[in-house]
C-alpha positions, 0 to 999 in steps of 0.5 A, a space after each residue: 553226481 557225476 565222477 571218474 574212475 580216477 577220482 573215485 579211486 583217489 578218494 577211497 585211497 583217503 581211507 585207506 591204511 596205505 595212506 595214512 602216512 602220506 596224509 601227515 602232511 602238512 603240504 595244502 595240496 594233501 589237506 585240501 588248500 589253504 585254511 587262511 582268514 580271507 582278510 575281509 568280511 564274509 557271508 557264509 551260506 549254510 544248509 541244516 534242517 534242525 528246527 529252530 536253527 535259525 535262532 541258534 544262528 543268530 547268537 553267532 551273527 550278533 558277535 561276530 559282524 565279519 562272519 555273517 551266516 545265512 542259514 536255510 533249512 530244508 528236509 533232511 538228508 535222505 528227504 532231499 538235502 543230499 540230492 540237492 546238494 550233489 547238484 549244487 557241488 556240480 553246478 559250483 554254486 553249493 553253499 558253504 557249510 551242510 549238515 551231512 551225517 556220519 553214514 553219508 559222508 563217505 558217499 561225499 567224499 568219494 563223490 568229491 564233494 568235501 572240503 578237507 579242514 585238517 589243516 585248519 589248525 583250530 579244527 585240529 587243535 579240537 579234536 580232543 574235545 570231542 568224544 573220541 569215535 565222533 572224531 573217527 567218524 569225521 577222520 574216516 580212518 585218516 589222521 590229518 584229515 578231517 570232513 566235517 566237524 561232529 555235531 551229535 551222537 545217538 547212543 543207544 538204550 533201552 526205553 522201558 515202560 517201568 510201570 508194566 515190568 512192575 506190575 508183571 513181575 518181569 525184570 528189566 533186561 540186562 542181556 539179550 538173552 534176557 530179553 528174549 525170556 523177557 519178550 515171551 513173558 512180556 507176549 504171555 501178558 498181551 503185549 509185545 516186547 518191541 517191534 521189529 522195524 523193516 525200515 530203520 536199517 540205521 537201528 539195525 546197523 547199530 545193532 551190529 555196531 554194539 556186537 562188535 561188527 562193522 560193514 565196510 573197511 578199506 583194503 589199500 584203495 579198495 572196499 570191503 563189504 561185509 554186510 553179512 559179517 559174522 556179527 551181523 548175522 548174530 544180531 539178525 539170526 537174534 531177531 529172526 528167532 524172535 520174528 519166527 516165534 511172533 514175540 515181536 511185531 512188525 508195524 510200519 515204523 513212524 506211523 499212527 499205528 506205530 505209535 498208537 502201539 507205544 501209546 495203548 502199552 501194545 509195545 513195552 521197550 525200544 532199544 533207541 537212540 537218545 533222540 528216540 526220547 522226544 519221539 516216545 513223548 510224542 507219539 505216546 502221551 497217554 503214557 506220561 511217567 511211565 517210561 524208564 531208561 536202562 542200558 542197552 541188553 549186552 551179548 554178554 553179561 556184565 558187557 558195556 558196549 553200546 551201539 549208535 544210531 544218528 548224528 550229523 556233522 557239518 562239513 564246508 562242501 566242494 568249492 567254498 571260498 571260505 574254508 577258515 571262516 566256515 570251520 571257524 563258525 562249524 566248530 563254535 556251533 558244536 563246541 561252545 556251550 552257549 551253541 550247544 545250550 541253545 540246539 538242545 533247547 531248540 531241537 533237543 541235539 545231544 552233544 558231539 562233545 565231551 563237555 557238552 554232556 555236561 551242559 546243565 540241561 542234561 543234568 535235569 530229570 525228565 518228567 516224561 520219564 518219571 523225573 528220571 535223569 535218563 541223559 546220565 545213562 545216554 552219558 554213560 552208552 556215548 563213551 562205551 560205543 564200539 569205536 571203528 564203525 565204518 560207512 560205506 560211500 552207498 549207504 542209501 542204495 545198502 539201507 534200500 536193499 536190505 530194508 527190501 530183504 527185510 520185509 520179505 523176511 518178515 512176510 515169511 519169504 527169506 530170512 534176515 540173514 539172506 537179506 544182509 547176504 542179498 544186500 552184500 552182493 548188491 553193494 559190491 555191484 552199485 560200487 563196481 557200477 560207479 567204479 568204484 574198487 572193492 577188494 577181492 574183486 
């Protein structure tokens, strides 16, 4: 999407610690222009691609005749979504509320295609009803702003196939190190402790994110980019020896060969995200009963901190007509347990919100996972994610070139940290190329 350097500029000065201060206004002017009822009825237009959405949206038409929603799906957001959504926020006609994820949303805002709902006071009156980093992922750094309303979350764990750690004799890894040790016992019994995904950045992201790194932060208007911060050049380093030594494979990621490799117990762990749940079940139903969840390996022992993978807000897009109404309908969809009952039945969405990873559905064990109450360890991960993680406005451009870093890695043609050093450098290039500032530059 088109957009001047001025707007660009005025955009990242949002995130920037400069402007905090400013942004605690309660002038309209700050906060994006009046949160008002419209005083009739209204007709929302909202774009997700949640299976079954449409029912969810229903229970919402029939309480509430004055605000009516009419949903359409779609691929998700890098499938397609997004593109549509930049050419409709430039045509004028986007419709009113979107699914974004929270590694997008920077990418919006700076392309001025949000609308701020701080000043909506019910949205700002929830803001302790989320879980605390979801709220920071749609604050993007500001106190009085907010760009979308947090939907879910995917902390982060280890999936295991109990039955084979059992039967070897090998313990469950409680630190990376660990895990390590684990994957040559794990490789000397014919299997492979996991693979090594050149494609799920995202995964890798999380990675860094649980080490305590991030790869973006503001510098009074103006990025950082730190791709190769000293964090993530720990979490590749980690892997690379584990690539070198051939304890992991390298399978294209969400293939058959994929998950006949989970399937046939070629593949024993994978450190996912709590969606990853249904995709084992899926992928692997020859291994019903034999998976267990167990906190993420920790850099340090006795450490608690998790990483992220996923999770979506909904956001009221550039030029709705219908702020109030749109973040009225946002935050029930992510609030209310009736909403959030029926998305987990629907789609399996795991809550945003604090209460919500008490809905009964959650409490359940799970037979796939040998009736084990696997949420209770994702509960647990959800309030121990590091919580200053920060995207940057080109998120699909960084994912693209270091998933390109990555498979030359693993072809034996550079290193995984090179990668991260090679996406660094074109990151600050695909921003500067928008002008778009980056700091030291």
């Amino acid at each position: 999407m088109k957009h001047t350097k001025t707007a660009a500029a005025a955009a990242v000065a949002l995130l920037s610690s400069v402007t905090l201060a400013a942004c605690s206004s309660s002038d309209d002017s700050v906060a994006g222009g009046a949160c008002e009822p419209a005083g009739e009825n209204v007709t929302l237009e909202f774009t997700s691609w949640i299976p079954g959405i449409e029912g969810v949206v229903d229970l919402w038409n029939a309480e509430n005749p004055d605000i009516q929603v009419k949903v359409q799906t779609g691929p998700n957001g890098n499938g397609g979504t997004y593109k549509n959504f930049f050419n409709q926020i430039e045509a004028g006609n986007a419709p009113d509320l979107g699914q974004i994820e929270y590694d997008a949303l920077p990418n919006f805002l700076v392309q001025d295609g949000l609308e701020d709902i701080g000043n909506c006071e019910e949205v700002m009156a929830a803001k302790d009803d989320f879980v605390d980093w979801t709220w920071s992922q749609v604050t993007l750094g500001t106190e009085s702003s907010v760009y979308g309303v947090p939907q879910d979350s995917g902390p982060m764990a280890l999936f295991y196939r109990k039955d084979l750690f059992e039967e070897n004799n090998i313990p469950v890894p409680t630190t990376w190190a660990e895990y390590a040790d684990a994957a040559a016992q794990v490789k000397d019994a014919g299997g492979y402790i996991t693979n090594f995904s050149q494609s799920d950045i995202n995964q890798f992201a999380g990675f860094v994110w649980q080490a305590g790194g991030s790869w973006f932060s503001t510098e009074g208007d103006a990025w950082d980019v730190t791709l190769d911060s000293p964090e993530s050049v720990q979490v590749a380093d980690y892997w690379q020896d584990l690539l070198d030594k051939d304890l992991v494979s390298t399978v294209p990621a969400w293939t058959d060969e994929w998950n006949n490799a989970y399937n046939s117990g070629d593949a024993w762990t994978w450190v996912s995200a709590v969606w990853g749940a249904n995709s084992i079940a899926s992928g692997a139903p020859d291994t019903a009963g034999k998976w267990a969840v167990a906190p993420a390996p920790q850099w340090t022992e006795g450490g608690t901190d998790a990483g992220n993978w996923g999770g979506s807000s909904i956001a009221v897009l550039k030029g709705s007509d219908h702020k109030y109404e749109a973040a009225k309908f946002a935050l029930w969809l992510n609030t209310s347990d009736e909403s959030l009952t029926a998305l987990n039945e629907a789609a399996n969405i795991y809550p945003a919100t604090k209460e919500g990873l008490n809905l009964p559905v959650l409490k359940e064990g799970v037979e796939f996972y040998g009736d084990q109450a696997i949420y209770d360890v994702f509960k647990d991960a959800s309030s121990q994610v590091v919580p200053d993680f920060t995207w940057g406005p080109t998120m699909t451009q960084v994912y693209a070139d270091v998933s390109d870093g990555f498979k030359n890695a693993v072809s034996g043609s550079g290193t995984l940290a090179s990668a991260l050093a090679d996406g660094n450098a074109s990151t600050i290039a695909a921003l500067e190329a928008q002008a778009i500032p980056v700091a030291g530059e």
